[in-house]
N, C-alpha and C positions, 0 to 999 in steps of 0.2 A: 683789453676790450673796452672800447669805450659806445654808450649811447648818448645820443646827441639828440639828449630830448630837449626839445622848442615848447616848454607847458607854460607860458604864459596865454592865456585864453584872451580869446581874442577882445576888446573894448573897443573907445571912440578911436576912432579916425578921420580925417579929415578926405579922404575919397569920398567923393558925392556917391553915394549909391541911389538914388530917388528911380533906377531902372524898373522898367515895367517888368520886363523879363531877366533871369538872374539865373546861369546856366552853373552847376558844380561839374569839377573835374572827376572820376571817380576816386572814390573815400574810403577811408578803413575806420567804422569806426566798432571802438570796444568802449565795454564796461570797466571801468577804474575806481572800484570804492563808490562815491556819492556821485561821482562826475564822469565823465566819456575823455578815452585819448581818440582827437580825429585827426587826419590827416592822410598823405600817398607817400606809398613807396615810390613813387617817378622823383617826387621833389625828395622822398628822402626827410621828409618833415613833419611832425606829428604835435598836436597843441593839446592841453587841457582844457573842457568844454564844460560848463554845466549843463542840466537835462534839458533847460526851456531852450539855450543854441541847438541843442542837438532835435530838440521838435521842430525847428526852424529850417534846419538843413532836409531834415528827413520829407517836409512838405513842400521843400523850392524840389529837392530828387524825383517827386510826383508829379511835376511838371505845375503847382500851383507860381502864379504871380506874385510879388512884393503884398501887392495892393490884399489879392486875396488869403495871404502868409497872415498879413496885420490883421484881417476881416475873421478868422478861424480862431487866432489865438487874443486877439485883446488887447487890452492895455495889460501889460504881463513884466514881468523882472529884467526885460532886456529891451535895449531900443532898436527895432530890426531893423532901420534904416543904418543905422550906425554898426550894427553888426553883421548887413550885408556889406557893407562900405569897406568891414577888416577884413572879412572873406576874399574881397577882392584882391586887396592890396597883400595879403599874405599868398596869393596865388590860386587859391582853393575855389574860385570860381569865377567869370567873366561877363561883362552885361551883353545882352543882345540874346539872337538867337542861334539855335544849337551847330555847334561848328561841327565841318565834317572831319573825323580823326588824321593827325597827322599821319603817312604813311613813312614812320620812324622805325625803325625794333629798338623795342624798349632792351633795357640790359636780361630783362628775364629771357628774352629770347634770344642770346649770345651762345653760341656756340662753348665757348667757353664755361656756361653757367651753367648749362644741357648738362656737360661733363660734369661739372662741381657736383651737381645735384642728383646724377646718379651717384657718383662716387658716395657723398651724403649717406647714401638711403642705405648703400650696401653696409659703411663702416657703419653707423649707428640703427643698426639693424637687429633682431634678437640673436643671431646667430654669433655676428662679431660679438655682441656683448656677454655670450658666454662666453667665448674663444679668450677672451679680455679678462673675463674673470678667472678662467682656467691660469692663464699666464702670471697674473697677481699673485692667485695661487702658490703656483710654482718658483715665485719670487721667494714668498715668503718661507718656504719648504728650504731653499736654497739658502736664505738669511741663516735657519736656526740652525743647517750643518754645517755653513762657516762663518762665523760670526764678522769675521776680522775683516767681511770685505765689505761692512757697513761703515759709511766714509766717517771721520770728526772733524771738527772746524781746521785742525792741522793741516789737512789734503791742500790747500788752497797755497801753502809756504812751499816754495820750492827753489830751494837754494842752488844759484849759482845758475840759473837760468831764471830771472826776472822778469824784463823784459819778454823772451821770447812765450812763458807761460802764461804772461797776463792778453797776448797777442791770439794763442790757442783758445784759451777760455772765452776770451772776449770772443771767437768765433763760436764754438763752441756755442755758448749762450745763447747769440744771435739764431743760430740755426736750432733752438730749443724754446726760442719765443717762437719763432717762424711757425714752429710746428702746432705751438699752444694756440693761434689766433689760425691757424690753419683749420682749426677742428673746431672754432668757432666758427669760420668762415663754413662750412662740408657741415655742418648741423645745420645752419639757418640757408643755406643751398638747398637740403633736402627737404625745405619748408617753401619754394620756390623764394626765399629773400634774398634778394643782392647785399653783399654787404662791401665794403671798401677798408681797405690797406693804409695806414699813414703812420706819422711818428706825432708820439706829446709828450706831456710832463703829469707826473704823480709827484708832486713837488720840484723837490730841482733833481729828481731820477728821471734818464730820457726811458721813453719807452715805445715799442711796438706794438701799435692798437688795430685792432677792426672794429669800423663802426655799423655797430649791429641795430643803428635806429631803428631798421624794420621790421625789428622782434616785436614791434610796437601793434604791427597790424593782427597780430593775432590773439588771438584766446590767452590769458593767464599763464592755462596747463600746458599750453603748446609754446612757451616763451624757455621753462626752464632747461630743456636738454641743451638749443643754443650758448644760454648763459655758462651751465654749468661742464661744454664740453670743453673747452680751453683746459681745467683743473683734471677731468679724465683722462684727459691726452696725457696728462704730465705724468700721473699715477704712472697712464702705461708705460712710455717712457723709463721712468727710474724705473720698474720692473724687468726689461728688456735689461738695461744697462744692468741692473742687478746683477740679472742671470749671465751679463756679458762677464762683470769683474769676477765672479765665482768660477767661474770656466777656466778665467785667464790665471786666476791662483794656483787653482788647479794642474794647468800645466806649465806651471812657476816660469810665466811670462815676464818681459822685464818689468821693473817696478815702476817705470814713467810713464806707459800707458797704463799700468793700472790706479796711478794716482788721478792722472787728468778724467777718467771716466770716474775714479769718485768722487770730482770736484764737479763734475757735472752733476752727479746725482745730488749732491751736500748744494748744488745752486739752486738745483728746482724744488728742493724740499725746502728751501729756506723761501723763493719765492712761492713755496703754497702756503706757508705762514703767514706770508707777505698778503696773501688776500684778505687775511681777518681784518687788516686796516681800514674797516669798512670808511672811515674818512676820508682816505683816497678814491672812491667812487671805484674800488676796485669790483672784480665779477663777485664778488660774495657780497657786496653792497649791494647790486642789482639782484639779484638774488631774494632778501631778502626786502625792498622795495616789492618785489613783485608776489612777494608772500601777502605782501601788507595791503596790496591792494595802493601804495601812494606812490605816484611818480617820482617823483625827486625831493626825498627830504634832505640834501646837500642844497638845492636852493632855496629852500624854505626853512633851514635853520640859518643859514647867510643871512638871509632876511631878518629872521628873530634878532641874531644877534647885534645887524646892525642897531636894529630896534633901540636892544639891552643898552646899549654903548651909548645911541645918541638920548636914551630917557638920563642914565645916570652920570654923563660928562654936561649933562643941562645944553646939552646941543651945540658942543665943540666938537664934538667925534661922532660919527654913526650916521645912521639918515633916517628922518623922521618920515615917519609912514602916512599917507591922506586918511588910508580906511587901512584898516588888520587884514593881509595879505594872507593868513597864515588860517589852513582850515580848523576844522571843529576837533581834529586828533591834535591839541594841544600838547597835550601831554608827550604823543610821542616825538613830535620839533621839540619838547626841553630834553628830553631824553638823548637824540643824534644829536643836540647842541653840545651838550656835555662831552659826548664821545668825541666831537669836530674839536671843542678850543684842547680835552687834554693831549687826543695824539697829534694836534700842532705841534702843541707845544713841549710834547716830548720830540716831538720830530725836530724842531731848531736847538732844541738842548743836546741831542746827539750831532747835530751840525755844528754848531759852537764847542763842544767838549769833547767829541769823538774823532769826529771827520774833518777838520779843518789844520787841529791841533798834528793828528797823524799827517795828512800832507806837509804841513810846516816842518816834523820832523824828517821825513821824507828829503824834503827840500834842504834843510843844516847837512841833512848825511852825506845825502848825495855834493850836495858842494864840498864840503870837508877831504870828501873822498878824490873829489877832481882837482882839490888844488895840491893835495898832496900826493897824487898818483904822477910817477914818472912819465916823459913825452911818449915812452913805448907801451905804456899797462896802461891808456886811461879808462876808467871804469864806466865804457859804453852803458853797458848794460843797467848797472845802477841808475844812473844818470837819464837813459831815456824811459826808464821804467817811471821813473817821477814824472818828469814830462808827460809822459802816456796820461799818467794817472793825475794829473792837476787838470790837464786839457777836458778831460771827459768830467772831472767835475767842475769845472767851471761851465761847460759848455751845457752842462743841464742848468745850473744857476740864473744865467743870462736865459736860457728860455724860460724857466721858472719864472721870472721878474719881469721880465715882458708879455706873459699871460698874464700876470697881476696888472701889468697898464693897462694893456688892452681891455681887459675885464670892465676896468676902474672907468673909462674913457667910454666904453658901451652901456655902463648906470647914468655916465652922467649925460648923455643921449638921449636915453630916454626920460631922463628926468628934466 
């Protein structure tokens, strides 16, 4: 799941706004701690605002002029010519007079969305959510009378089929993300939000996201079922598959399909571990973000740290700040800084000691094995099972490091 929040509030701009009249598009806006998130679900884009922008939008909405915006509020903490100017240029409003509405259907009106959003209402409904609990239930019922069909890290080795298991799983998984951003996507549906499908990186891990930006328009209270349904789906999930492997023991099914359903289950329980990595901006990052009331403390400890880096390299590393970017919760940017550089840098120590090292021997074996395997036995399987598995990590690598330029190439833009 990813949010694509835009919380740089708006400042100078170099668009003349000096218009008499100053039309906004319609606006979502909330309460965020000390400051307001504004912005539309049409654009999909939402900014951090302080209260005196947010007096300024709420009287251009009343149909007041520039002239009588400036003549209400004073000489005040913002330049309205200039922060009419951003509004502009960020889309959020246009000069002249009021335009007649495009006749578009926005995405909320898709047929498509109709569906999602019943579908939504039904699944995360009180009734599904006992039915859901009933079945966890029964998972766990089924756990304590056969123990032996709760998976270990073992399930995932499967000799003598390499290749074709790493092939299964890898689908397998895919259609087990599908499902987790699926019930991200059918929560924020039954909130009337559009949300959108794509692929990123959680370092150099590829992954399948939905961009739930439009959790943004609402209330607080009404943002956590979206976040947190991606992690319930999975619960239910291994539960089902639970009660699937206990059934299949039961009637001493072969052992290959009951390993690859525990390797399903031993994957999604490792990727719900995987969400504590609140440094990855994973859903239990946002999560608690929206406990805290702060939009994005992942860009606001970047920021710190740049800070850190260019105070104490005397200004060979880092980027010096004009004014302190960083609000009045200091304390909690040192706190997620801490959390950001140590599971970096646990995260390239298992890269460099774990994960690079294993392909490497991956790679010796498998060659070893091909030059001494006869022209009739050569050991396919071994052989592309490396291949498989060097390509998919290398190919998160290369997106990894190309998010980093891009990133790098967008600071120095705006700066």
């Amino acid at each position: 799941m990813n949010l694509d929040q835009n919380h740089n509030a708006p400042g100078l701009s170099t668009v003349p706004a000096c218009h008499v009249s100053l039309q906004l598009i319609p606006l979502s806006i909330q309460r965020e701690g000390d400051s307001y998130l504004v912005g539309s679900l049409e654009l999909n884009r939402f900014y951090q605002i302080p209260e005196i922008g947010v007096q300024v939008i709420r009287l251009l909405q009343q149909g007041l002029s520039l002239p009588e915006v400036k003549e209400k509020l004073g000489a005040g903490e913002v330049d309205i010519d200039d922060f009419a100017s951003t509004l502009i240029e960020i889309g959020l409003a246009y000069p002249g007079p009021l335009r007649e509405p495009v006749n578009t259907p926005l995405i909320a009106s898709a047929k498509w969305f109709r569906i999602a959003g019943r579908i939504g209402r039904i699944i995360f409904s009180l009734p599904s959510a006992c039915l859901c609990m009933l079945v966890v239930l029964y998972a766990a019922i089924c756990l304590v009378k056969v123990p032996q069909a709760w998976p270990s890290l073992r399930v995932f080795y499967f000799p003598g089929h390499l290749t074709a298991s790493l092939l299964i799983l890898l689908v397998l998984r895919f259609f087990m993300v599908l499902l987790h951003e699926l019930g991200h996507m059918l929560a924020a549906a039954r909130l009337n939000i559009p949300s959108y499908l794509g692929v990123g990186t959680r370092l150099w891990t590829i992954v399948i996201e939905a961009d739930l930006t439009g959790v943004l328009s609402q209330p607080r209270r009404k943002r956590y079922l979206p976040l947190l349904a991606g992690m319930l789906t999975d619960v239910f999930i291994m539960s089902i598959l639970l009660i699937t492997v206990v059934h299949l023991l039961n009637a001493h099914a072969g052992p290959f399909v009951v390993q690859l359903l525990q390797a399903s289950i031993m994957q999604t329980l490792l990727v719900l571990f995987w969400q504590l990595n609140i440094f990855l901006r994973t859903d239990f990052y946002y999560v608690i973000c929206t406990i805290l009331a702060y939009p994005d403390m992942d860009r606001d400890a970047r920021i710190y740290i740049q800070a850190l880096l260019h105070r104490f390299s005397r200004g060979h590393i880092g980027t010096r700040l004009e004014s302190d970017p960083i609000p009045d919760r200091l304390n909690v940017v040192r706190l997620f800084s801490l959390i950001w550089l140590v599971g970096r840098l646990a995260s390239i120590y298992v890269l460099l000691a774990v994960a690079v090292p294993t392909l490497l021997l991956y790679a010796r074996d498998s060659w070893g094995a091909f030059m001494a395997a006869s022209s009739k036995a050569l050991p396919y399987d071994f052989l592309f099972f490396a291949l498989l598995s060097t390509v998919l990590f290398v190919s998160g690598i290369w997106m990894w490091l190309s998010r980093i330029k891009s990133r790098r190439l967008r600071l120095s833009d705006q700066q």
